[in-house]
N, C-alpha and C positions, 0 to 999 in steps of 0.2 A: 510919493502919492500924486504929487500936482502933476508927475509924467503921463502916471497911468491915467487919470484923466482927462489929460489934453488928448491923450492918443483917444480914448473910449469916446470924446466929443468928435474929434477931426474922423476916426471909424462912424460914425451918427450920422455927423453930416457927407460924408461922401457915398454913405446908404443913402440917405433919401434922397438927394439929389437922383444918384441912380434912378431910384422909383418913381421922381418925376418926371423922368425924363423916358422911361417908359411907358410911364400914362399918357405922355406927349402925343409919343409913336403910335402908340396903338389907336390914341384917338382920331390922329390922322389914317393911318389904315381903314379904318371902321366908317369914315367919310366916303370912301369909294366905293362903290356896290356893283358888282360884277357878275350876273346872270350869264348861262349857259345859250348862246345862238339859237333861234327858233324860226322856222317860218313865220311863224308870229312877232318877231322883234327886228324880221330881214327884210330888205327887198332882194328876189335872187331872178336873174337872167342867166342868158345859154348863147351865145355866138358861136359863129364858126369862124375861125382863124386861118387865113393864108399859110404860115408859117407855123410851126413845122403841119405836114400834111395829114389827113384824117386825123386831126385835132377841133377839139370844141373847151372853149374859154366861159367856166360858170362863174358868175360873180353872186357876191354877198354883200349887200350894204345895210349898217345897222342902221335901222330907223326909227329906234327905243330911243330913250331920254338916257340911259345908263349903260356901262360898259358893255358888252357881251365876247364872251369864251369861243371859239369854232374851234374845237373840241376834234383833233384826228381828221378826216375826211368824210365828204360827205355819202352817204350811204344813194347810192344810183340806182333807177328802176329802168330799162332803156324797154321803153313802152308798158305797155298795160298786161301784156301776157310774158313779161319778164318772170323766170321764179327764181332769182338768187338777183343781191345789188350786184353792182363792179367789184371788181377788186381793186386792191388801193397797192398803189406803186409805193412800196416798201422806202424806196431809196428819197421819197421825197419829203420821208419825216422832217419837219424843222427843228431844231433845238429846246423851243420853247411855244408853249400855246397862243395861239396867234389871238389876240387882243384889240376888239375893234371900240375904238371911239362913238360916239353917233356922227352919222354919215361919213364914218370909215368904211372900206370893204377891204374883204379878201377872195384871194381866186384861187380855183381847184381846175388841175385841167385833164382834160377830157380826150386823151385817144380810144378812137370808136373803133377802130381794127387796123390789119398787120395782115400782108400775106402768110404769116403764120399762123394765123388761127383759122380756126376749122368752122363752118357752116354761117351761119348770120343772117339777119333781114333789114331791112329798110324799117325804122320805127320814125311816129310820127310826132312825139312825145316820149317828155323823159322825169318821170318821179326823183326828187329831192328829199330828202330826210337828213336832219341834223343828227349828228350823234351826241353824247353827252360824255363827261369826264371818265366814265368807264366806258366808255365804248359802244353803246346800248342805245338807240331808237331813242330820238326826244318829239315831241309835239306832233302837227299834222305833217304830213307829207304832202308838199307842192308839185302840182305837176305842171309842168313848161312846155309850149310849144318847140316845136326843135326845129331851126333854120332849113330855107328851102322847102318846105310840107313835106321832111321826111330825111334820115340821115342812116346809113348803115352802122350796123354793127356786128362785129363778129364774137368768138369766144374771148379774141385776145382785146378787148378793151377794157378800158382802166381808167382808175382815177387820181387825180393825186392828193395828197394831205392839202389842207387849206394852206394857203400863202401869201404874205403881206403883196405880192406886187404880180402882176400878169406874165410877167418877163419869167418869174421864181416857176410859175405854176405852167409853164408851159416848156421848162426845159426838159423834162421828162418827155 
């Protein structure tokens, strides 16, 4: 009997200890608060980049008190009488959701055309919109001036997924 007791005490306490040390975890967890990217929680700019050519460099700096998600890429208006965003360069997915600190950023980069694509104009401005964990339109839409008073674009520009560093977001 004194066995099956010591066992039923030592099974007891290697439970609870378990469960304290789950309530540990999770209360650590629950300490960081992680909000979805927003016009509203970003500062975001638009440069033109030397390197590679017809490319534009968009940044994202958090400027919340709390983490924020940049969620996919960012949804692009390339002017005022755009009817459909960019399209997002497939191949630039990251592994995992890119995570900004405050005054962290991340870049998405921005080829504006390709002798490949067909018709285009000179726009003077370029609509931003965050997107959210399913993929779907979050907050207001900022709209940016665009380098030089005016930058082309044709059918083939594109965007890439968000990226911790300019180097990632401009290899596309």
């Amino acid at each position: 009997m004194r066995i099956t007791t010591r066992t039923a005490t030592a099974s007891s306490l290697v439970a609870l200890t378990a469960l304290a040390l789950v309530g540990v975890q999770a209360g650590t967890a629950s300490a960081v608060t992680t909000a979805g990217c927003t016009t509203a929680n970003t500062k975001l700019t638009v440069t033109e980049v030397s390197r590679p050519i017809n490319h534009l460099l968009l940044k994202a700096t958090n400027t919340g008190t709390t983490n924020c998600n940049a969620y996919y890429a960012p949804d692009l208006r390339a002017g005022a009488d755009a009817q459909a965003p960019l399209a997002w360069v497939e191949d630039s997915k990251p592994q995992a959701v890119v995570t900004l600190k405050p005054g962290e950023s991340a870049y998405a980069g921005i080829a504006t055309y390709s002798p490949d694509g067909e018709g285009g104009t000179t726009t003077k401005t370029l609509g931003v919109l965050f997107t959210d964990r399913n993929a779907g339109g979050t907050g207001k839409e900022k709209t940016l001036n665009l380098p030089n008073g005016g930058v082309f674009f044709n059918s083939a520009a594109a965007v890439t997924y968000w990226q911790y560093s300019a180097a990632d977001a401009l290899t596309w």
